[in-house]
C-alpha positions as CSV (number, residue, x, y, z in Angstrom):
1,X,28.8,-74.5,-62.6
2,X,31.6,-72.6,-60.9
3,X,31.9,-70.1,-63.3
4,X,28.0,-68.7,-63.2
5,X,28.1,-69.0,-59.4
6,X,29.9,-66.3,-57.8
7,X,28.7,-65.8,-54.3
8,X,32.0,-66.4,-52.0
9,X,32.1,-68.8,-49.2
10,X,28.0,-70.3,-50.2
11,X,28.2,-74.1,-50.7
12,X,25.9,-73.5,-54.3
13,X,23.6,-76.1,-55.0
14,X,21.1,-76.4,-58.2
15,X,17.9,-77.6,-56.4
16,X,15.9,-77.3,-59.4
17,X,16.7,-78.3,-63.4
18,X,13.8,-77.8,-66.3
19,X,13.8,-78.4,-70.2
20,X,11.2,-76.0,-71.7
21,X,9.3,-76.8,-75.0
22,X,12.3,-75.0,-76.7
23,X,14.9,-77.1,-75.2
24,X,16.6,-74.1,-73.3
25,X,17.8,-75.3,-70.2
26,X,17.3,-73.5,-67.0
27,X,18.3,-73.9,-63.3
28,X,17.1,-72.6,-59.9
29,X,19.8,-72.5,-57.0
30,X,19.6,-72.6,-53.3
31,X,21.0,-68.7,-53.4
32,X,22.1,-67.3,-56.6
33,X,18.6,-67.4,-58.0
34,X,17.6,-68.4,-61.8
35,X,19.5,-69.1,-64.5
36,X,19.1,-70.1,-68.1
37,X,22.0,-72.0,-70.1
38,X,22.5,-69.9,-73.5
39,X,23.7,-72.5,-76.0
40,X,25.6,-69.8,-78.0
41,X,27.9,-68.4,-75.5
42,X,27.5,-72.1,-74.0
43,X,27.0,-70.6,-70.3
44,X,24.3,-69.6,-68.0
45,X,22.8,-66.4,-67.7
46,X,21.5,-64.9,-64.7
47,X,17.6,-64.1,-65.0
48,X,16.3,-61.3,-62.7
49,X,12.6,-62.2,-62.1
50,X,12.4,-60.6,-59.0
51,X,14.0,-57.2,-56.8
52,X,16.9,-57.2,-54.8
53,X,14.2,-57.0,-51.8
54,X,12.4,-60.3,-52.8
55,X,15.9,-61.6,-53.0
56,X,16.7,-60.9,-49.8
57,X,13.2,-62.3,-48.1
58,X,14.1,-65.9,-49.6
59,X,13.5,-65.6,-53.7
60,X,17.6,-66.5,-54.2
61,X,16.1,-70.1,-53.0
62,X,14.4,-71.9,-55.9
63,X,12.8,-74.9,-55.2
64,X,10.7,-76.0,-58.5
65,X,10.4,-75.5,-62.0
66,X,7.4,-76.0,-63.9
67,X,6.8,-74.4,-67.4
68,X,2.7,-75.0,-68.2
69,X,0.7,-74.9,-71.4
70,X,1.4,-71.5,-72.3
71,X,5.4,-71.8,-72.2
72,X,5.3,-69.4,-68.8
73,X,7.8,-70.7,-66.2
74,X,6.6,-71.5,-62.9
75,X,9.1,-70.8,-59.9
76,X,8.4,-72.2,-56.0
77,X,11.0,-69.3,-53.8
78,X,11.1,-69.2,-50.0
79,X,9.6,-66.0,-50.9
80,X,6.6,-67.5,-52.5
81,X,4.9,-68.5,-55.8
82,X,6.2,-66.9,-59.3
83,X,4.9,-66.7,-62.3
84,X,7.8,-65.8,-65.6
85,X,7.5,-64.9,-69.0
86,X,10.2,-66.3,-70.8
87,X,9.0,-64.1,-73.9
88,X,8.5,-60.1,-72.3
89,X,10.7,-60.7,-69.4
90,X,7.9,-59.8,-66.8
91,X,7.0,-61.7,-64.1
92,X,4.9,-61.4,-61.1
93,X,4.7,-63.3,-57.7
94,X,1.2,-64.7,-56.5
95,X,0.1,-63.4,-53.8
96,X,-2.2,-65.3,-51.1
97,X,-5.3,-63.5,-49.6
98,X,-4.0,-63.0,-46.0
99,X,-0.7,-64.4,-46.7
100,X,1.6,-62.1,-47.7
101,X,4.5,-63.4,-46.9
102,X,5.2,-67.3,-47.5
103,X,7.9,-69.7,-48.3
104,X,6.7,-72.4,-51.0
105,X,9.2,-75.4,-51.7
106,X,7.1,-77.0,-54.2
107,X,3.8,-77.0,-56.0
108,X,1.7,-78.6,-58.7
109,X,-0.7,-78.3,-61.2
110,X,-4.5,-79.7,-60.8
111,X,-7.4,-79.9,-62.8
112,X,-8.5,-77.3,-64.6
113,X,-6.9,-73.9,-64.3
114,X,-5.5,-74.4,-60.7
115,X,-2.8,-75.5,-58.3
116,X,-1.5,-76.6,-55.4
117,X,1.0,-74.9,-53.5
118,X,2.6,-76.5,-50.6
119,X,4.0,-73.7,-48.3
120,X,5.4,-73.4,-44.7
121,X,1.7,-72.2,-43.7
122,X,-0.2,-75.6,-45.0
123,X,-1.4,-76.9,-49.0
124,X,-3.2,-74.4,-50.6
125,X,-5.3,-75.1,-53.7
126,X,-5.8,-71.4,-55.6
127,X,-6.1,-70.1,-59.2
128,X,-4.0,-69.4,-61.7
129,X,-4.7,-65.4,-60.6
130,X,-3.6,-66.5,-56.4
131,X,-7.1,-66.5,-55.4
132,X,-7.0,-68.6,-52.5
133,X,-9.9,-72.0,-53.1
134,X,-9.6,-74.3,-50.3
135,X,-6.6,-74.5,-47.3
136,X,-5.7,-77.5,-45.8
137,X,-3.5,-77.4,-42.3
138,X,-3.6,-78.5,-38.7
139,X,-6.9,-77.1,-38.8
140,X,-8.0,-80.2,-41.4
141,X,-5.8,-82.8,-39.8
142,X,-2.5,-82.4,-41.0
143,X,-0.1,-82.6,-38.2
144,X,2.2,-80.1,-39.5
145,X,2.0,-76.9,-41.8
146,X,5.3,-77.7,-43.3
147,X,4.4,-79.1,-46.9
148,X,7.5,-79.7,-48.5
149,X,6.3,-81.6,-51.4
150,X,3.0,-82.6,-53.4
151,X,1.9,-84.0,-56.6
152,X,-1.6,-85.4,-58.0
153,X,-1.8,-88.7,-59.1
154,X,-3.6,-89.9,-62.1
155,X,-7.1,-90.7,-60.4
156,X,-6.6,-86.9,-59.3
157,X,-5.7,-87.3,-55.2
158,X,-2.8,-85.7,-53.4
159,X,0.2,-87.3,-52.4
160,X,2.2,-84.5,-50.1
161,X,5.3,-85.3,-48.6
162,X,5.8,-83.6,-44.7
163,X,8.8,-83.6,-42.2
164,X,6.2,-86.0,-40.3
165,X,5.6,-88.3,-42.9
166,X,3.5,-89.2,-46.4
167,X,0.2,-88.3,-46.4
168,X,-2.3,-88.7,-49.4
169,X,-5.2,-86.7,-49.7
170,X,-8.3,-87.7,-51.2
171,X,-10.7,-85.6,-53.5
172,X,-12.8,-84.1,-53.3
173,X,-13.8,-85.7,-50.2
174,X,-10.5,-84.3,-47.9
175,X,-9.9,-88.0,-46.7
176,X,-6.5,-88.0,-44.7
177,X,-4.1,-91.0,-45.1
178,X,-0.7,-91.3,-43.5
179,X,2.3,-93.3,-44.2
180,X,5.4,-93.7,-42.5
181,X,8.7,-96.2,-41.8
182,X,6.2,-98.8,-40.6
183,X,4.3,-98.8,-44.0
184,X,7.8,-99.1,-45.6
185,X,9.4,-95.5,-46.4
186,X,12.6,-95.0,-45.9
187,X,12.4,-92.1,-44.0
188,X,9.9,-90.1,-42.3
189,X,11.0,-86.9,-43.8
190,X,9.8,-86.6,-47.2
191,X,12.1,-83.5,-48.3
192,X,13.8,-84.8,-51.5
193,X,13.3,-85.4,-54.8
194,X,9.7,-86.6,-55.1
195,X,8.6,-87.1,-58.7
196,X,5.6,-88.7,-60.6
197,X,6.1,-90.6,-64.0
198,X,4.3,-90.7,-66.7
199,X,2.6,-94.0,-66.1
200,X,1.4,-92.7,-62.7
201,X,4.6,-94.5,-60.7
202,X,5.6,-92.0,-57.8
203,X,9.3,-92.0,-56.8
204,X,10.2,-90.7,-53.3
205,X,14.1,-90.1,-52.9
206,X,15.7,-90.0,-49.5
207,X,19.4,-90.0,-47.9
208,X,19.8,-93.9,-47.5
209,X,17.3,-95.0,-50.5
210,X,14.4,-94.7,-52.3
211,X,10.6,-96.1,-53.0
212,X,8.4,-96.1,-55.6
213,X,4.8,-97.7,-56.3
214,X,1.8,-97.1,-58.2
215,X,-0.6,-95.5,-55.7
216,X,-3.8,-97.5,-57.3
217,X,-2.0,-100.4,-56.0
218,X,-1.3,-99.1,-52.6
219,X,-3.6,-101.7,-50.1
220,X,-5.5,-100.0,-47.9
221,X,-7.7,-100.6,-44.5
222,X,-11.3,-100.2,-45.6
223,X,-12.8,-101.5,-42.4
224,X,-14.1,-98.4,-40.9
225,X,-13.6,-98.9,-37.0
226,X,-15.8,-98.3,-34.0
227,X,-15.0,-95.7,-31.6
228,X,-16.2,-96.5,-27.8
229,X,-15.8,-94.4,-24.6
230,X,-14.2,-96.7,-21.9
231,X,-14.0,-94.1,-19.1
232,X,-15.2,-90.9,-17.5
233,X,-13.4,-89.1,-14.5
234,X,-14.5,-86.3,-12.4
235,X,-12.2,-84.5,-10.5
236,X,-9.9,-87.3,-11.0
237,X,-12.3,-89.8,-9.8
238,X,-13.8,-92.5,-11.9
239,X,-17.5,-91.8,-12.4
240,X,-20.4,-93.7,-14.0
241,X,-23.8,-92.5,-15.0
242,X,-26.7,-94.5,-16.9
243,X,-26.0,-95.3,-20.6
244,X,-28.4,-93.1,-22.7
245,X,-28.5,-90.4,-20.0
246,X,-26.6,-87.1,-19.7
247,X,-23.6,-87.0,-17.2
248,X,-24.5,-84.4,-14.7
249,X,-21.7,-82.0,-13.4
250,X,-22.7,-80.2,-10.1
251,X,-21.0,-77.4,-8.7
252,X,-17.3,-77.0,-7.9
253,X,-17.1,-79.9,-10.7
254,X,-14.6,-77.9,-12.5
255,X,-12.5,-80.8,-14.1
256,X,-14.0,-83.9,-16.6
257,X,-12.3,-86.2,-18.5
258,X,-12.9,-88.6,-21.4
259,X,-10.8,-92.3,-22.5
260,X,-12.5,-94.0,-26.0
261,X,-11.1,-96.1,-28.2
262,X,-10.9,-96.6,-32.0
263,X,-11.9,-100.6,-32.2
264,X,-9.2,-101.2,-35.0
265,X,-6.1,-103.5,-34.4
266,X,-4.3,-103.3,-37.7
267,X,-1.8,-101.0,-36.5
268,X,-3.8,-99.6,-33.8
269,X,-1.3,-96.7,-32.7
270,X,-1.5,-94.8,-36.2
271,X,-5.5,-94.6,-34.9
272,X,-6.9,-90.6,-35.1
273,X,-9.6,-89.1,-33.3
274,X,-11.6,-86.1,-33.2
275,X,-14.0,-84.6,-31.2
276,X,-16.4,-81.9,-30.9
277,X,-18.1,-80.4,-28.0
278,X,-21.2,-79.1,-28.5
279,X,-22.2,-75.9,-27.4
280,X,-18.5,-74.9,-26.7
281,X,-15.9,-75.6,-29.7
282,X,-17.1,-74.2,-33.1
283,X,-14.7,-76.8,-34.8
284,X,-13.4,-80.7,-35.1
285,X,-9.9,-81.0,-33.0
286,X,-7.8,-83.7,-34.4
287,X,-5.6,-85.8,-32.5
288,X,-3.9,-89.0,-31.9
289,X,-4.1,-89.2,-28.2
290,X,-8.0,-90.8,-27.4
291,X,-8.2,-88.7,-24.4
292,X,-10.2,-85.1,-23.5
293,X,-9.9,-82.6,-20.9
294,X,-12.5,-79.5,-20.3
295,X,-12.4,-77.4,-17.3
296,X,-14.3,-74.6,-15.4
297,X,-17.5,-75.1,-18.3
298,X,-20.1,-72.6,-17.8
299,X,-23.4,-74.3,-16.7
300,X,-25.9,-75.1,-19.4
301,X,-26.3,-78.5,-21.8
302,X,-23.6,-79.8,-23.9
303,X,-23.0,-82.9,-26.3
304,X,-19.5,-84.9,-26.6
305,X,-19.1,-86.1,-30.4
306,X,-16.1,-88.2,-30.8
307,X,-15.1,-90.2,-34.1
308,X,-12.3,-92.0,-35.3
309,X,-10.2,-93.0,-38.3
310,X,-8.1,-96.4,-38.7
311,X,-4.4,-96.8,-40.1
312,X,-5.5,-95.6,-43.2
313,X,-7.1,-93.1,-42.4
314,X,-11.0,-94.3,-42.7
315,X,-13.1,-92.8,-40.9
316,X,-15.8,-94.2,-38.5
317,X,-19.5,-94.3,-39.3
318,X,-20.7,-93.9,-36.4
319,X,-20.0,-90.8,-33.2
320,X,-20.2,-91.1,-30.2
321,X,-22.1,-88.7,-28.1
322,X,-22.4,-88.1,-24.7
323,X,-25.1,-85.3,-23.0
324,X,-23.3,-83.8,-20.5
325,X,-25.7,-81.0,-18.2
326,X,-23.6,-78.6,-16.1
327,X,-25.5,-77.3,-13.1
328,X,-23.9,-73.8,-13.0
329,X,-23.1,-72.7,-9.0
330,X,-25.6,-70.6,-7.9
331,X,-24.3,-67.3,-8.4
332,X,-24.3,-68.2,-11.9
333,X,-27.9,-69.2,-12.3
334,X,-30.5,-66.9,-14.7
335,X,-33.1,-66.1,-11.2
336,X,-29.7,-65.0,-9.2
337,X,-29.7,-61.2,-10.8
338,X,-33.5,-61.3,-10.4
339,X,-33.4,-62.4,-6.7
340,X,-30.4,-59.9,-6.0
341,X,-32.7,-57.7,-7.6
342,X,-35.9,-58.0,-5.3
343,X,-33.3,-58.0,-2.5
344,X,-32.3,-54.6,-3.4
345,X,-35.9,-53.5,-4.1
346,X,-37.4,-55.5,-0.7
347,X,-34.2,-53.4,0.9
348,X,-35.1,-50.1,-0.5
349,X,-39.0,-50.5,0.7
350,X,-37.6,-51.0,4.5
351,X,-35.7,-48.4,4.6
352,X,-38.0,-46.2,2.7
353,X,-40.6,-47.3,5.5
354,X,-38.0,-46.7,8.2
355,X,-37.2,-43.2,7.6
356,X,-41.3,-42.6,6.8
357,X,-42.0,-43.9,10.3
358,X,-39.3,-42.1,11.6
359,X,-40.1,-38.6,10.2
360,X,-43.7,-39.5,11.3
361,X,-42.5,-39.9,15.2
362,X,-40.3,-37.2,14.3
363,X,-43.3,-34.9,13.1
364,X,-45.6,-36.1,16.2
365,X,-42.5,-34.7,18.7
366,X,-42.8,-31.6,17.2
367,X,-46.4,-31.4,17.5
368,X,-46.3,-32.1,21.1
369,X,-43.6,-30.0,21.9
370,X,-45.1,-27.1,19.6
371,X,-48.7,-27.7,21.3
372,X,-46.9,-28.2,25.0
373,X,-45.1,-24.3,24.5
374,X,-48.0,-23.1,22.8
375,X,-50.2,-24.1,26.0
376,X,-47.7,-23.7,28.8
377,X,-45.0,-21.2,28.1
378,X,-47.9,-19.0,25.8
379,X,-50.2,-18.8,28.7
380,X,-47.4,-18.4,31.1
381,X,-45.9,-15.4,29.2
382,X,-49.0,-13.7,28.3
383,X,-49.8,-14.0,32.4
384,X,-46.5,-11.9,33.1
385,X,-47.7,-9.5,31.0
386,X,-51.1,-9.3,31.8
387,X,-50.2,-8.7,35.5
388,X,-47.4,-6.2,35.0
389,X,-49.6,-3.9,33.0
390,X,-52.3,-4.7,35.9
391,X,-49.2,-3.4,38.6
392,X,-48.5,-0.4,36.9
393,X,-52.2,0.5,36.8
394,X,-51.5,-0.1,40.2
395,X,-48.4,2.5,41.0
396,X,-49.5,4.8,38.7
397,X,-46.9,8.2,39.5
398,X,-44.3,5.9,40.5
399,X,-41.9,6.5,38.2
400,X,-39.1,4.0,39.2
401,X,-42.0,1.2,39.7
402,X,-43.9,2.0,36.8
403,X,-40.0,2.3,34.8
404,X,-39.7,-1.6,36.0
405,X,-43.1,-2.8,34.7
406,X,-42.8,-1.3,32.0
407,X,-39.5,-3.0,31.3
408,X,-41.1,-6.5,32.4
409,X,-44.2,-6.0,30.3
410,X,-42.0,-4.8,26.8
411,X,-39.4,-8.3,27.8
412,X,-42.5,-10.7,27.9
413,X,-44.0,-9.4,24.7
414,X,-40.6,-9.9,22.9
415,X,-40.1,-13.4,24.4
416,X,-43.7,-14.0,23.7
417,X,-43.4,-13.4,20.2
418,X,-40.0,-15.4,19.9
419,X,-42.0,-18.0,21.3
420,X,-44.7,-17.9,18.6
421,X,-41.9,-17.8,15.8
422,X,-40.6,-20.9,17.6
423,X,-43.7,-22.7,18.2
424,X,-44.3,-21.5,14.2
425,X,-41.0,-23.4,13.4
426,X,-41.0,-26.5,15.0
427,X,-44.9,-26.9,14.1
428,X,-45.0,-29.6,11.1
429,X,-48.3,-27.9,9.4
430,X,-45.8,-25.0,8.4
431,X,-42.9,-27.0,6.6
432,X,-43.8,-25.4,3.0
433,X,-42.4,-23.2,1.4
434,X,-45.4,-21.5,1.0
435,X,-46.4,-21.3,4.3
436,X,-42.9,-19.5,4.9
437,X,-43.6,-16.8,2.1
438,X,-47.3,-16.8,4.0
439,X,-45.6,-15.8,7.3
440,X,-42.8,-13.5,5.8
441,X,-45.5,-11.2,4.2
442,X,-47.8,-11.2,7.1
443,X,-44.6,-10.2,9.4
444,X,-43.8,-7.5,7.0
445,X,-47.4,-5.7,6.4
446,X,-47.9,-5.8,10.4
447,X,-44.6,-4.0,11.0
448,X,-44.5,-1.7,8.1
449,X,-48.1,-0.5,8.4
450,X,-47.2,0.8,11.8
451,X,-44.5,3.4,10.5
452,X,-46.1,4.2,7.2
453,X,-44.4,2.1,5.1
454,X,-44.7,0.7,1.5
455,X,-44.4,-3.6,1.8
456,X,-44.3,-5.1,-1.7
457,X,-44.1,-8.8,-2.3
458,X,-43.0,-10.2,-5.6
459,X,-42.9,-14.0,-6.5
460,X,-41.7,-15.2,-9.7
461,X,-43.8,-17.5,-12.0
462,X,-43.0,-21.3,-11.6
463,X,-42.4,-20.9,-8.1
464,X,-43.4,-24.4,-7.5
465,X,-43.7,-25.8,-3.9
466,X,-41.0,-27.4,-1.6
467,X,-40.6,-29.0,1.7
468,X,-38.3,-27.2,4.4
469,X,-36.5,-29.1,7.2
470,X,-36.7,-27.2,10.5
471,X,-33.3,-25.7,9.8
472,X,-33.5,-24.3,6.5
473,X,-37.1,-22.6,7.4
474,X,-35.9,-21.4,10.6
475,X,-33.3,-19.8,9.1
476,X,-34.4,-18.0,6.1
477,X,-37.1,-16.7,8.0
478,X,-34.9,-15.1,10.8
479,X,-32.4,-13.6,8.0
480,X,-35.7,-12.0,6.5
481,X,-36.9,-10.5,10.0
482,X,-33.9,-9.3,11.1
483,X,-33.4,-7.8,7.6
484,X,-36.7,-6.3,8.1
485,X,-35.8,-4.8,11.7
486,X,-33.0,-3.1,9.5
487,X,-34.3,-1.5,7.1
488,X,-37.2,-0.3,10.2
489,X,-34.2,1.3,12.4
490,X,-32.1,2.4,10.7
491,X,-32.5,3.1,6.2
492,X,-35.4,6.0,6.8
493,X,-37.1,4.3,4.1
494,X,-40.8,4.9,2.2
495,X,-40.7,1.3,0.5
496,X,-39.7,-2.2,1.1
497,X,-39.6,-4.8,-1.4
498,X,-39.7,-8.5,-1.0
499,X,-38.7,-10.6,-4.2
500,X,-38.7,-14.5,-4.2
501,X,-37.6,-16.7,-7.0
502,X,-36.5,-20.2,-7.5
503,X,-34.2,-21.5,-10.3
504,X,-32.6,-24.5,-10.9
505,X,-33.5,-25.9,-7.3
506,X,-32.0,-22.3,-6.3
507,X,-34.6,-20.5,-3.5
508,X,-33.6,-16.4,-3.8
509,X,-34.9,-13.9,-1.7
510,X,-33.9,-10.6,-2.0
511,X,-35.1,-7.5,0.5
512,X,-34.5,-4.2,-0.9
513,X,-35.7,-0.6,0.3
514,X,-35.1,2.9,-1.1
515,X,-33.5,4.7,2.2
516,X,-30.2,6.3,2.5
517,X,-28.4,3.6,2.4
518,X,-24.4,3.4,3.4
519,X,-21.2,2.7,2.5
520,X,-20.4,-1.0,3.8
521,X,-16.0,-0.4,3.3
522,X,-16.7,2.4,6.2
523,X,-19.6,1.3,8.1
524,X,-19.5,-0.7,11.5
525,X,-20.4,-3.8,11.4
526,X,-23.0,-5.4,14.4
527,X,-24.1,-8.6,15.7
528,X,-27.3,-8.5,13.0
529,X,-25.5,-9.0,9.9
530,X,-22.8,-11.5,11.5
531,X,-26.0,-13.6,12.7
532,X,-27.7,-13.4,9.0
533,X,-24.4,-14.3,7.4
534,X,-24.1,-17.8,10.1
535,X,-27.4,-18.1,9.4
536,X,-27.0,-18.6,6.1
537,X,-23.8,-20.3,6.7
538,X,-26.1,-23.1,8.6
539,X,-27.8,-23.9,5.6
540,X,-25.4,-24.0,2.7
541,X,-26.1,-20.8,1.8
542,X,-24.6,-17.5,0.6
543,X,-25.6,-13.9,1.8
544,X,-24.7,-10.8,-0.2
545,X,-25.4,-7.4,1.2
546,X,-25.1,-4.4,-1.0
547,X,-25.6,-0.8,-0.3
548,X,-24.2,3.2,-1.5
549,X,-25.5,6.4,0.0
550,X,-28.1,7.4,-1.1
551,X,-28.9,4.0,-3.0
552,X,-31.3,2.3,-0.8
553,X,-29.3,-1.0,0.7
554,X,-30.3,-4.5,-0.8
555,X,-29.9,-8.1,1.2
556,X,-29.6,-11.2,-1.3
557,X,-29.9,-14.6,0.5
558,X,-29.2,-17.9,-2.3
559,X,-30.2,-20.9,-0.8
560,X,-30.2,-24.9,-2.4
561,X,-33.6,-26.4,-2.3
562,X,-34.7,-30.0,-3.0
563,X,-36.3,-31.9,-5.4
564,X,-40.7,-31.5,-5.4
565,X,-41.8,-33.6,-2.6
566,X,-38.6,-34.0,-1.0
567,X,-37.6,-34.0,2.7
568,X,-35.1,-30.9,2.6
């Protein structure tokens, strides 16, 4: 063995030895790989059946040997499954659908064109092309993944032998029976040789001994037992409820717990349970321990099913269930959103009604105040004038007299008409837009038509109507007027034109004349157009003013509006 072995400082091992049909000979090591004795040369030759990469993943590691019905060799590798032929040289590793990577210690083959493959990731039963047919792991009941060894007996079950045991498996049913060093083994590892005879006897090898038996002879437990609860706890504290009724959970009931028992007594602490709860796992959870904890459940109705399985793994007839109804806290229940929801919507209506009746109390102070001007300071002003054109009637030829009346009478009809624009203003019958284009164009043909001049209006289509806060219409109106008194004074103009548009919530108005027009780099700049630019300041605005000699000047004011109906 020493000479075919030539890895330095390995302690070599031949963990597998197979006589084919042929009578060749051929070993698998714990590093070195496969090897086939060659009777001529009368020494074993190395056969590659796999890359240096496989090799260095676990393949160097053989297991088992198996050659089936077609003479192709059968290799188990901590890198997997192989499949050699002896006769072309090729061979190919099975690969498991999502499992690409696996170790397999042993394997064996089961009825028709199939086998099982016990790998560090649970027995899997697949065909003879790796297509994976069934799985069975911690998932099924097996308390480890670890299969280190299986083989079918004659009446076609599984016995697999685990680093937690013996275990057979029943087919096609997926009945679970354990065995261990109180049944008799001799250890609970079963990791060594593990071989079935002819005759259907099994031999298990171990470090200290060995066992063997015919498994049709094996006695078994076929009383199935009776699983019971014995207790319930609630937050640690022991609670009962009705039998036949559901076990109601109220709020801040975060914690339950469940004791049964498995009413079997032959060996009672190899009993298994497993339980289900409705509603919240999707699967069976398998375990030895005949208790259950669930925490922080969401509310709603759920079921308990318990069962249980004897020494030998028979399983009861009957489950136990238990109703459990969580009453979810109250933030949690399906009419919370829809109560939040008719608070927000009982909310909005208040304050919707609030700020109606307050614009309403608003509007009827600026009736009164509007009607008390109109009547008081109106009458009041047009009295001052009245009587100073009365006195100068009066002191006709009286120059310095008449000079003072005069002044009097020209102060009252300017406050007088600031008045009106105020009483106009504050006066809630005039917050539209168009009664603001109404006014503008009224304003303009009464002081244009007095000096000869041309007052065009021009509205663009879609100019659609719009609400004005007190601000906003006090403002644009006084930009247009003074930009009126402009154009009057000082641009020797023939024509005036007013153009009003509105896009995208944008109100533009833009006064334009054909006069001479200046240069604004060079030209002094007065109080009027620092008062239309704050103006238009006041109300988010922007104000552009654009003029050349001989040009004609034009003042563009760009103001946000809001939406139809709105309170601007």
């Amino acid at each position: 063995m020493a000479d075919f072995l030539q890895t330095p400082k390995v302690n070599h091992k031949v963990l597998a030895l197979l006589e084919d049909r042929e009578g060749n000979i051929w070993a698998g090591c714990n590093y070195e790989g496969l090897f086939r004795y060659d009777s001529v040369k009368e020494t074993f030759v190395k056969i590659p059946f796999c890359d240096s990469l496989a090799h260095a993943q676990g393949a160097g590691r053989i297991t088992r040997l198996h050659e089936d019905e077609l003479g192709q060799i059968w290799i188990a590798t901590f890198n997997g499954i192989y499949r050699y032929q002896p006769a072309t040289g090729e061979s190919r590793r099975i690969i498991l659908e999502n499992l690409p990577h696996y170790a397999s210690e042993d394997f064996c083959t089961g009825k028709g064109e199939t086998m099982w493959l016990g790998t560090h990731n649970g027995l899997f039963q697949v065909d003879l092309k790796g297509r994976v047919l069934a799985i069975y792991d911690t998932k099924r009941g097996f308390p480890s993944n670890q299969i280190h060894r299986v083989r079918q007996d004659l009446n076609g079950n599984l016995w697999i032998g685990t680093n937690r045991g013996l275990y057979r498996l029943r087919l096609p049913d997926g009945q679970l029976l354990h065995f261990d060093r109180r049944d008799g083994l001799v250890a609970n590892v079963v990791s060594g040789g593990f071989e079935r005879m002819p005759n259907g006897e099994i031999f298990i090898g171990a470090g200290k001994g060995f066992n063997y038996f015919f498994p049709e002879k094996v006695p078994l437990n076929a009383c199935a037992p009776k699983v019971v609860l014995n207790s319930v706890q609630v937050m640690n504290q022991k609670r009962r409820f009705p039998e036949g009724q559901a076990l109601v959970l109220r709020p801040g009931e975060d914690v339950v717990s469940f004791e049964f028992a498995a009413l079997n007594y032959s060996q009672p602490e190899k009993n298994r349970y497993a339980y289900r709860l409705e509603g919240f796992d999707e699967e069976w959870t398998f375990t030895t321990q005949p208790i259950v904890i669930y925490t922080n459940l969401d509310g709603g109705d759920y079921t308990l099913e318990v069962r249980a399985a004897n020494n030998d793994g028979i399983w009861s007839e009957n489950t136990l269930c238990i109703p459990m109804r969580i009453i979810p806290p109250f933030h949690q229940t399906w009419y919370f959103p829809a109560l939040l929801a008719l608070t927000v919507l009982l909310a909005g209506l208040l304050l919707a009604a609030y700020r109606r009746s307050q614009r309403q109390a608003l509007e009827l102070i600026r009736n009164r105040i509007a009607r008390d001007l109109h009547d008081d300071m109106g009458s009041t002003l047009s009295s001052i004038r009245f009587f100073s054109e009365y006195a100068r009637s009066k002191v006709a030829g009286q120059e310095e007299v008449d000079s003072v009346l005069q002044r009097i009478s020209s102060s009252a009809a300017l406050l007088s008409e600031s008045m009106q624009d105020i009483i106009w203003t504050i006066n809630t019958r005039h917050d539209q837009l168009e009664d603001l284009v109404t006014r503008m164009r009224s304003f303009g043909i009464r002081m244009m038509e007095a000096r000869q001049i041309d007052f065009v209006v021009r509205v663009s289509d879609g100019f659609r109507p719009a609400r004005l806060n007190i601000s906003q219409r006090r403002n644009i109106y006084l930009v247009f007027k003074e930009a009126i008194n402009n154009a009057i004074k000082y641009s020797d103009c023939s024509r005036v034109t007013l153009f009003l548009t509105i896009r995208s919530g944008h109100l533009k108005m833009i006064i334009e004349d054909n006069g001479k027009g200046f240069d604004p780099n060079h030209a002094e700049q007065g109080n009027g157009m620092e008062n239309m630019e704050q103006r238009a300041t006041e109300i988010g605005g922007t104000l552009q003013l654009r003029s050349r000699p001989g040009k004609g000047t034009c003042v563009e004011l760009t103001a946000r509006l809001g939406k139809k109906g709105k309170w601007i």
